[in-house]
N, C-alpha and C positions, 0 to 999 in steps of 0.2 A: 474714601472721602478726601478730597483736598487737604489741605494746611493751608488756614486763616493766616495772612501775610496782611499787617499794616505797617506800610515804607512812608516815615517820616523825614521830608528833606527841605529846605525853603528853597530848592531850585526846582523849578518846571524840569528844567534842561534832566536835573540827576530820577526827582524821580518817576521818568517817560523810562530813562535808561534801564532804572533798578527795576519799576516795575515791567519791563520786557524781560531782562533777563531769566526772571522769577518765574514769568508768566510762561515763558518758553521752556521753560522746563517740565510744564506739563502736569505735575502734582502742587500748583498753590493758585490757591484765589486771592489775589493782589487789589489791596485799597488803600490811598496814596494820604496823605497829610502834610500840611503848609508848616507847619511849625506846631512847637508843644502844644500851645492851647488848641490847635484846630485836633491833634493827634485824641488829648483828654476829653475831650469832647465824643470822638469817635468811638473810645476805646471802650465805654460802656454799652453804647449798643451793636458793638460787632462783634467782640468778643474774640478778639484775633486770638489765635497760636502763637504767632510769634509776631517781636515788633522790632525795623530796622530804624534804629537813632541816628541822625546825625547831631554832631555835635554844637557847631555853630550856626544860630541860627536866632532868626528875631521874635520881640514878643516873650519866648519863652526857648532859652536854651537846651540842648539836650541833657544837661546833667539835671536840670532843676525837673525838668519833664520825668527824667527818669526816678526821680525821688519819689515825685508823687505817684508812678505806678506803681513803685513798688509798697508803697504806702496802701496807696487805695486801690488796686486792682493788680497784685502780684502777675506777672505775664513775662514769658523770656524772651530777654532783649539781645538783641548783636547792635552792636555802636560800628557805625558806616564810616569814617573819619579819615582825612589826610592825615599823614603820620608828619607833623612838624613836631619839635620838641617841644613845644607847648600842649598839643594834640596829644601825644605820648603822654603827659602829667597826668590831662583829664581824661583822657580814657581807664588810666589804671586808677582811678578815682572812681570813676564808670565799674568797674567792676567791682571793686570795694563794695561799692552802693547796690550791686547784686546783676550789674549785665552779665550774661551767659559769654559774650565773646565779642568778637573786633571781626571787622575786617576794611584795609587800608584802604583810600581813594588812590590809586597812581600817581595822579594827575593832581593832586591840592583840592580843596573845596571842592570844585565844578570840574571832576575829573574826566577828559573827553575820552580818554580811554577805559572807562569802567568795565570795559568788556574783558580787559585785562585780568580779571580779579573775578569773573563769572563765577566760572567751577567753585573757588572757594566761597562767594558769598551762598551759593546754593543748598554746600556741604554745612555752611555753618548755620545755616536756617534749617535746614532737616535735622539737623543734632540738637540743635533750639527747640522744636518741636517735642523731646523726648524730655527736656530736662524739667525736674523738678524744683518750682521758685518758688521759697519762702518770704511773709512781709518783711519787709524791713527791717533788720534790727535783729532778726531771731534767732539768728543763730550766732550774734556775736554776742546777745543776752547772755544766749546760753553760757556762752563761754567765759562772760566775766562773771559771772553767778558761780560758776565752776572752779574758776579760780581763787577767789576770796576763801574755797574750801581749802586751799594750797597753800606751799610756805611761796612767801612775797619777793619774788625776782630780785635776788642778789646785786648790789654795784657793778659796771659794766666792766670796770676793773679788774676783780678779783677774776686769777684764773685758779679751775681746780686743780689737785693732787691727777696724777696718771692713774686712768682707772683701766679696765680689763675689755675696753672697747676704742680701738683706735680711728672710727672714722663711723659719720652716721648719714646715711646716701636717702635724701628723700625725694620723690617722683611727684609730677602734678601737671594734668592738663587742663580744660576747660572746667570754668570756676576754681580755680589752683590759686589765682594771685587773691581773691579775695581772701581765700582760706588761710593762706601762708602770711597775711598780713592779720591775720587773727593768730596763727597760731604760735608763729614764728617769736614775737614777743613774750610768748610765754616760757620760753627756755630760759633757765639762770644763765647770768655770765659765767658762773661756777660750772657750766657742765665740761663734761671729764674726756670729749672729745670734738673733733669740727665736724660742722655741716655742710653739707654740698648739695647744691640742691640743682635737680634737671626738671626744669619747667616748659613746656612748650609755648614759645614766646615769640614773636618776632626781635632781630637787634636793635632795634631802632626802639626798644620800651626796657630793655634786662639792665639799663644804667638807671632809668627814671627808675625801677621797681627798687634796685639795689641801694639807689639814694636813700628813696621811701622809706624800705627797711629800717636803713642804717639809721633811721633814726626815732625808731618807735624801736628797738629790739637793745636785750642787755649785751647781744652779742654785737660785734662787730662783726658789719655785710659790708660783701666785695661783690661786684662783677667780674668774672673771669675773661680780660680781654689780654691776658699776658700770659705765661707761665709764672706762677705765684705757688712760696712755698708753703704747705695748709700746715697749720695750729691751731692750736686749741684757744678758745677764746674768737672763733670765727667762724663765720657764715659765707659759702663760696656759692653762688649763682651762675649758674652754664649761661655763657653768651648765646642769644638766639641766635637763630638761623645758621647753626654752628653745635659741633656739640662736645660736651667736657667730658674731660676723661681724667683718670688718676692714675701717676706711675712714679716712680723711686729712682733718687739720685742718691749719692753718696749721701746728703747731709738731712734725708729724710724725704718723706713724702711731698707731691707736688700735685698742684692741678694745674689743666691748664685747653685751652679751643682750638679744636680741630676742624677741618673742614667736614661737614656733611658728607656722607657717601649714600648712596642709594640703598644698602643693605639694611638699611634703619629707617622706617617711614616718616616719623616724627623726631622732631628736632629742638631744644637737646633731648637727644635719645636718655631716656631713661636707661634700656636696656644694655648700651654700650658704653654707661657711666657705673655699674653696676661689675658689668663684665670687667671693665678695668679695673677695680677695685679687687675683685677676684684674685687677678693675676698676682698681684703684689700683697695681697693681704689674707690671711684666715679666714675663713668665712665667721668661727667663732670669735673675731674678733672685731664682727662688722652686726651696726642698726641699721637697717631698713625701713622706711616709711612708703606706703603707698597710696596717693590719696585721688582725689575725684580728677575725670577724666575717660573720653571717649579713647575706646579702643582697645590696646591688650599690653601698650609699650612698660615695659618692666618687671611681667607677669613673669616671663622664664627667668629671666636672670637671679629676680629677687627668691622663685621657690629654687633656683638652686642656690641660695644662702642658705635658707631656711635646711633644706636635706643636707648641708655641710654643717650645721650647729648654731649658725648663726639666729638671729631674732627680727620677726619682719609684724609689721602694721596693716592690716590694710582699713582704708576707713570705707566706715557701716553704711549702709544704702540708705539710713535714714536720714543721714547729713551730708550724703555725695551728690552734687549740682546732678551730674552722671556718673551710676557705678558701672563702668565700662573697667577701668584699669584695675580696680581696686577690688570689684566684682572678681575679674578673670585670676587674680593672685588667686582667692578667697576658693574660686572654681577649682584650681588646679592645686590646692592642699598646702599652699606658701605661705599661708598668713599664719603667724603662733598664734596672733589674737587679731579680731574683727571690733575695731571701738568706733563711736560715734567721735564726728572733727572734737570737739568738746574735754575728750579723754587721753588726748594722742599727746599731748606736749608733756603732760604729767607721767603718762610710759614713759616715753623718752628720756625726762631727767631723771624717772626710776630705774632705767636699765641704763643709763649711763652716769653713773656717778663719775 
């Protein structure tokens, strides 16, 4: 049976394009909408699979459109969007608010080369298809509900005592920023080690994300667009389309972006942020987190922590957008413990005092 495809765009011109390329791929039934109000309209009596957002647009924008479906008729979205630094803001806002994923115009608004970007809007509408979308609100319910059970995020200042965990490597792909903007704040400024985190991102969104962060989190968030030396008291995010890795100079640990190699499908590679950490470090002396995300990037690395003594996460398929990553840890015997998103930041500042 098909995959129910409704393409929201206010250009004729985009979507003739999107719905061809869709449509030529031979597994989706394609029905097109003007803008939000014509889309809400739609979206009750078609009952799409999945739905492509553009973001500007008249009438009814794609961010205020996407509120209401996920308010009133939960459905996975991909946001269609030129990547301007503006665009970048509201997309990871976009996700926040529960889109499944992005994919770039080339070209700005009316991008004449959309064919550019084919394959990937195709893959990311078939992974849409699979993901699990909750209303509104409900998983970040959860998690402030969860939290009020917890002690109350420490001053951003205080840094902890040296504890018996020197670096905490956490992985995330599709549905990753919404999570990580949920969870990530819930770490004290007091924990007893840094975080690095390998998100599969584009570049052109890991400075808006890290801004984000840096300022909802006790911790201090960086983007990794340097070699930067890691401490405690901080949050290191792998620059997209590039991937981070960790190695040792004399006056202590460093992260820092490397170019992409084809040996690593996804980027930043979880698995070869992971493997670097290896080389320089204990295994019993490394957290690991693994959390939602299509595919398997992290899954060997992190169970060889876990078979060296080390401590890994993976989260539970009943809070994972997709348990593809977190699954395949869980499959292969990596995980200590399987917790819902809800449970993981309270791990983490318990294994790492």
């Amino acid at each position: 049976m098909p995959t129910s495809v409704l393409v929201v765009d206010d250009s004729a011109l985009m979507r003739r394009a999107l719905k061809g390329i869709l449509t030529d791929a031979g597994d989706f039934e394609v029905h097109t909408a003007r803008n939000g109000v014509d889309a809400l309209e739609q979206l009750g009596r078609l009952q799409p699979d999945v739905v492509t957002l553009d973001i500007n647009m008249p009438e009814m924008d794609g961010l205020t459109c996407l509120a209401r479906i996920m308010e009133e008729q939960p459905t996975p979205v991909v946001m269609v969007s030129s990547l301007t630094e503006h665009n970048a803001l509201v997309t990871l806002e976009a996700l926040e608010l529960g889109a499944v994923d992005y994919v770039p115009k080339p070209g700005g608004t009316v991008s004449l080369n959309i064919d550019e970007v084919s394959a990937d809007l195709i893959n990311k509408v078939r992974n849409a298809s699979a993901a699990k979308i909750k209303r509104a609100g409900g998983l970040s319910a959860r998690i402030k509900a969860h939290s009020k059970r917890v002690a109350a995020t420490p001053p951003r200042r205080e840094i902890g005592a040296v504890g018996a965990v020197d670096l905490v490597l956490i992985g995330s792909s599709t549905g990753g920023p919404a999570l990580l903007s949920d969870l990530l704040p819930q770490l004290p400024g007091t924990l007893g080690a840094p975080v690095v985190v390998a998100q599969h991102i584009p570049a052109s969104f890991t400075g808006a994300l890290a801004r984000r962060l840096d300022e909802i989190c006790a911790l201090r968030v960086h983007e990794v667009d340097r070699i930067m030396t890691v401490q405690r008291g901080n949050i290191y995010i792998g620059r997209g389309n590039a991937d981070v890795v960790v190695a040792r100079r004399t006056d202590g640990l460093i992260v820092k972006s490397v170019p992409a190699t084809p040996e690593y499908r996804w980027h930043p590679s979880v698995d070869r942020l992971v493997a670097s950490a290896r080389r320089y470090i204990d295994p019993e002396r490394l957290v690991c987190a693994l959390l939602t995300g299509m595919g398997d990037d992290g899954a060997k690395e992190m169970t060889a922590v876990k078979e060296g003594g080390g401590r890994t996460i993976a989260e539970a398929e009943e809070t994972a957008v997709v348990w593809g990553m977190p699954g395949e840890l869980a499959r292969r015997g990596g995980a200590s413990v399987v917790l819902p998103a809800y449970e993981i930041a309270e791990k983490l500042a318990d294994w790492v005092r």
